[in-house]
C-alpha positions in Angstrom: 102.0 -58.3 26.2 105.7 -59.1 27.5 106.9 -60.5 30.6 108.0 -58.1 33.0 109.4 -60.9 35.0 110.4 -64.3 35.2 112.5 -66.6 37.8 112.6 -70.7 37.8 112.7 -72.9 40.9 114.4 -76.4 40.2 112.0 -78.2 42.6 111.2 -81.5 44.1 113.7 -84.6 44.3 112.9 -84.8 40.1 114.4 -81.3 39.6 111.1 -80.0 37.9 110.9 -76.8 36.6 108.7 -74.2 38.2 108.2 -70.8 36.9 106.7 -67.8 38.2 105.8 -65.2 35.0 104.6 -61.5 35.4 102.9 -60.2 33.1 100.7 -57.3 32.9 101.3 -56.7 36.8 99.8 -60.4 37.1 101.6 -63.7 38.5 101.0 -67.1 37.1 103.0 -70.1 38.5 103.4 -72.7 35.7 103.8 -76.6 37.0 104.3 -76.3 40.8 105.9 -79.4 41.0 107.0 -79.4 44.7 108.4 -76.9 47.7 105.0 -74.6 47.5 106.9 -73.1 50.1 110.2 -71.6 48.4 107.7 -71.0 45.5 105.3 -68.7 48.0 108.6 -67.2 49.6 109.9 -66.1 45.5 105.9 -64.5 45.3 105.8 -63.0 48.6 109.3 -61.2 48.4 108.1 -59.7 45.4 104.7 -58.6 46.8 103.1 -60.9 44.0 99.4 -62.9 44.6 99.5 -65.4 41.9 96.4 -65.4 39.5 96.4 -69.0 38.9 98.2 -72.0 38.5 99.4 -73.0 34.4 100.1 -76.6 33.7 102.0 -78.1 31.0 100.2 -81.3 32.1 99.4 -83.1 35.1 101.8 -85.9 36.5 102.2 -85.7 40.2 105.8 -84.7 39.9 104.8 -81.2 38.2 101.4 -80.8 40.2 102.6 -81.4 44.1 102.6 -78.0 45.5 98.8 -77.1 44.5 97.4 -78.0 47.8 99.9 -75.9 49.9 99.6 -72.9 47.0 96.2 -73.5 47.5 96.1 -73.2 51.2 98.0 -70.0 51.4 96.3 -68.6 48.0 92.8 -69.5 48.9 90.2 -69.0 45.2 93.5 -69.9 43.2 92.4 -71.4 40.0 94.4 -74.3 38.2 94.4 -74.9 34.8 95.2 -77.3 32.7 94.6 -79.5 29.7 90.9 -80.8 29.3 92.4 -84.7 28.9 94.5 -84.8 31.9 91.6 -83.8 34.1 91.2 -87.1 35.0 94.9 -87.6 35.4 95.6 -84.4 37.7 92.9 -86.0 40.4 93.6 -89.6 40.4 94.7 -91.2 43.3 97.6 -93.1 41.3 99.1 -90.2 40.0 101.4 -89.8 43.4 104.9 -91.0 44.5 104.9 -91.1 48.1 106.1 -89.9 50.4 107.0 -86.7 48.6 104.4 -86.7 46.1 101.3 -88.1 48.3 98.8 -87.1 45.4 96.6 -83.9 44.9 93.4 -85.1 46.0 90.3 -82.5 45.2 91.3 -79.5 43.0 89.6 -76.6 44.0 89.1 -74.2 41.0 90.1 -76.5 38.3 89.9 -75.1 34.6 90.6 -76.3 30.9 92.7 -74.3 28.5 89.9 -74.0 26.4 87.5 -73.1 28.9 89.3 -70.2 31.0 89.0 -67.0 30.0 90.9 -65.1 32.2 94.6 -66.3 31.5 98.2 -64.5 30.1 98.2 -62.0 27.5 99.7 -62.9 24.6 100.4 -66.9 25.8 99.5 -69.1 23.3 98.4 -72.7 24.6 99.8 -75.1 21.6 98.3 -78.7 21.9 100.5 -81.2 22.0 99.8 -84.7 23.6 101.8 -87.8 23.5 103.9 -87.7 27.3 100.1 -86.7 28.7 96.7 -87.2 26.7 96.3 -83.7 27.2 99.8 -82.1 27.4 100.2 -78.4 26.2 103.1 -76.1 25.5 102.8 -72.4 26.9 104.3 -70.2 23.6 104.8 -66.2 24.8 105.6 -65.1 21.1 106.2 -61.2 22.1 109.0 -62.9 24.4 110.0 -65.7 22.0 109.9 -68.2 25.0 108.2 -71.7 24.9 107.9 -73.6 28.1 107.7 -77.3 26.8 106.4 -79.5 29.8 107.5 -82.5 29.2 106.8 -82.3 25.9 110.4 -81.5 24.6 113.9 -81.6 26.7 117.6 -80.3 25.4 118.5 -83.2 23.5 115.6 -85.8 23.9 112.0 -85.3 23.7 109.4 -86.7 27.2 108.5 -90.7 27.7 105.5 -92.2 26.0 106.0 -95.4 28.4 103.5 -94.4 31.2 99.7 -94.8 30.9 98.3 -92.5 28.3 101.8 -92.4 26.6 101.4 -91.9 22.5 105.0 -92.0 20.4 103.1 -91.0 17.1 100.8 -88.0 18.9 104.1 -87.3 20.5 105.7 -86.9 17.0 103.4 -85.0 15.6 103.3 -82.7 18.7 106.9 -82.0 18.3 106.7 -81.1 14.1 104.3 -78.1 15.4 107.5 -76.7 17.7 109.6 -77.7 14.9 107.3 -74.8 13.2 108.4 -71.9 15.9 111.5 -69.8 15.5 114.7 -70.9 15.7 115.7 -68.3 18.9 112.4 -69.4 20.8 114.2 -70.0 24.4 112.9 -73.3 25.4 111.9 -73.7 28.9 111.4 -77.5 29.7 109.8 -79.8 32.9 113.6 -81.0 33.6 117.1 -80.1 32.9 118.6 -77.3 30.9 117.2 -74.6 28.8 117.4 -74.6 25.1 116.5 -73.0 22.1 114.3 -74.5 19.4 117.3 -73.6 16.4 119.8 -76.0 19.1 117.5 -78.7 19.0 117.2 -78.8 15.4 120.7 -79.0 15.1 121.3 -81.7 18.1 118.1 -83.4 18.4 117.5 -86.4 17.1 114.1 -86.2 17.5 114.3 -83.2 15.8 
């Protein structure tokens, strides 16, 4: 099924990218990183309730606004990759003042254990910035949101706890395997296409 709309917020003070998908007359906000408030306003103006919260994985810069989402969304599920469970939660995964930590998640679902999210996404595995990073794929729309997983030009750090340069690498051969005019959403900066990065990537 296609997306009926889409809009990204550049949010928080590391300029993550947070995206709000329709599809199928449902909401989904993928990596909430901050400003649950301008991300509520974009739902509300539309009439939209969310019907969860997608992760690409769960450092505290894409994961701040859950509690205030949360609060103003009560039964709002959040989903993300089984290994970073642990990391979403932890009381070091937090930058204060900004990023004070997520504490408790209320709702909090694997990939491979929710069965209620987008039609037609496709969660592609691929760890190496995060133990259990994922890529959302939306083939029907050929658009990949990429986490942190792959930027224009350069591909997400493997220096922080958890960090893997050869899972990385083999992460980024399966989006080597998508089509060239997949539009590439990342975590941070510009978006892309997976046909520029094989041109201009090194990692690539």
């Amino acid at each position: 099924m296609k997306i009926s709309y889409r809009q990204t917020l550049q949010v928080g003070s590391y300029g993550v990218n947070a995206t709000v998908l329709v599809i199928g007359g449902r909401a989904w906000i993928v990596d909430p990183g901050s400003e649950g408030d301008r991300i509520a306003e974009l739902l509300d103006g539309r009439s939209l309730v969310p019907a969860g919260i997608l992760l690409t994985h769960a450092h505290f810069d894409h994961v701040g606004a859950i509690p205030e989402l949360q609060r103003r969304y009560p039964g709002l599920p959040v989903v993300v990759g089984d290994a970073d469970k642990v990391v979403l939660c932890h009381p070091m995964n937090c930058l204060p003042p900004e990023y004070p930590g997520v504490g408790r998640v209320e709702g909090l679902l694997s990939y491979g254990e929710s069965g209620s999210l987008p039609e037609g996404m496709e969660v592609i595995e691929t760890p190496g910035h995060t133990p259990g990073g994922v890529c959302l794929y939306f083939p029907e729309d050929s658009l990949l949101l990429s986490g942190d997983t792959l930027f224009a030009g350069s591909v997400g750090r493997t220096d922080f706890p958890g960090g893997n340069m050869t899972a990385l690498m083999a992460s980024i051969e399966k989006l080597k395997r998508l089509p060239d005019d997949t539009s590439v959403i990342p975590g941070h900066g510009p978006t892309t296409t997976i046909g520029a990065e094989k041109s201009g990537n090194p990692f690539f």
